[in-house]
C-alpha positions as CSV (number, residue, x, y, z in Angstrom):
1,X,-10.7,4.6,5.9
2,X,-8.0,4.8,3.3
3,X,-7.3,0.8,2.4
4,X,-5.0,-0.7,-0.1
5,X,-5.2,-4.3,-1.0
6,X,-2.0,-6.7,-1.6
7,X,-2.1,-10.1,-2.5
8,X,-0.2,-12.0,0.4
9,X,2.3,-13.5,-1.1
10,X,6.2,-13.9,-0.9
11,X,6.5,-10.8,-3.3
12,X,3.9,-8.6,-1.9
13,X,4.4,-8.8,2.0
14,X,7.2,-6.2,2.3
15,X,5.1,-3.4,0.8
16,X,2.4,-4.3,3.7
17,X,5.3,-4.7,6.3
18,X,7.0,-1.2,5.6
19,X,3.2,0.5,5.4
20,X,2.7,-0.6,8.9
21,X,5.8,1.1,10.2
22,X,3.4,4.0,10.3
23,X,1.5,3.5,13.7
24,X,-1.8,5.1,11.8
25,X,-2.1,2.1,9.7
26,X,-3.0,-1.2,10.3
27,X,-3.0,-4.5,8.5
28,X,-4.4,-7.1,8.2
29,X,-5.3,-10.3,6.4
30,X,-8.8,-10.6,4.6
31,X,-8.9,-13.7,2.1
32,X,-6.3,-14.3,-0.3
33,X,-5.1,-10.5,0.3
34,X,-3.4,-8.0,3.0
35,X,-5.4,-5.1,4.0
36,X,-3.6,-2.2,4.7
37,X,-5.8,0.7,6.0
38,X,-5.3,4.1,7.3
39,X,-7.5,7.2,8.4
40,X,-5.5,9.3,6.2
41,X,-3.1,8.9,3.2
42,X,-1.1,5.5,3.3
43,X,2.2,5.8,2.3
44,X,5.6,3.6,1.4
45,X,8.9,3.9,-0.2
46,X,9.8,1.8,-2.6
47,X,13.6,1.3,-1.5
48,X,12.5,0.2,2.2
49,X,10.5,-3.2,0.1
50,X,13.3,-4.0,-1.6
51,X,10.9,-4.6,-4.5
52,X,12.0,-4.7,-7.9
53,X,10.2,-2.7,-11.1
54,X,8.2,-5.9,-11.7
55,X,6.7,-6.4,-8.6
56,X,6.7,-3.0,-6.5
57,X,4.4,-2.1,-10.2
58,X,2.4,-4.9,-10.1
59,X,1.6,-4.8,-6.2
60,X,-1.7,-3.3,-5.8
61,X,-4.3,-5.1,-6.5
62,X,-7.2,-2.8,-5.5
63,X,-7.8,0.2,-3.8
64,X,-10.8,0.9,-1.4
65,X,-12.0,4.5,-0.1
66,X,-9.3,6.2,-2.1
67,X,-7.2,6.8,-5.1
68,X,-3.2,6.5,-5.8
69,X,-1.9,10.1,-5.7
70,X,1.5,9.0,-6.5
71,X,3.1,5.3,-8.0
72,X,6.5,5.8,-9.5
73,X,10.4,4.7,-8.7
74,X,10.3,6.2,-5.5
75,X,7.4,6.1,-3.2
76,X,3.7,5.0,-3.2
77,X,1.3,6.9,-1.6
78,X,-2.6,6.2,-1.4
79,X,-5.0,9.3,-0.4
80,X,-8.4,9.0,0.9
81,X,-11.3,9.3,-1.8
82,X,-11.5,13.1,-2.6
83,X,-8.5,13.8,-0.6
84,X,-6.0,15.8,-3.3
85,X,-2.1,15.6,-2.8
């Protein structure tokens, strides 16, 4: 399972919200953090957050099972460990 760690805060919850749009992934809340997990690559646009530079590139704060593929202006996307994209 593909799973990307937030921190569950004010500035961080949108990125979770939009991920979950995607009926593959779930999320949930483990400690201080949102868990957002998926059986495949885990994916979410930047303009859907509404995040700024400062905080959509400051939002991940770990990455389990998998590696980010992709983290610019535009889009985020997450691929499972040895999964290329």
């Amino acid at each position: 399972m593909t799973t990307l760690f937030v921190l569950d805060i004010d500035d961080f919850r949108p990125l979770a919200e939009v991920a979950a749009k995607d009926p593959d992934v779930t999320v949930r809340r483990r400690g201080p953090y949102l868990e957002v997990a998926a059986p495949g690559p885990i994916r979410v646009e930047r303009g859907a957050t509404g995040c700024r530079n400062a905080v959509w590139y400051s939002s991940v704060a770990a990455v389990r099972d998998g590696r980010v593929s992709r983290w610019d202006k535009a889009e985020l996307v997450v691929v499972p460990a040895g999964g290329g994209e």
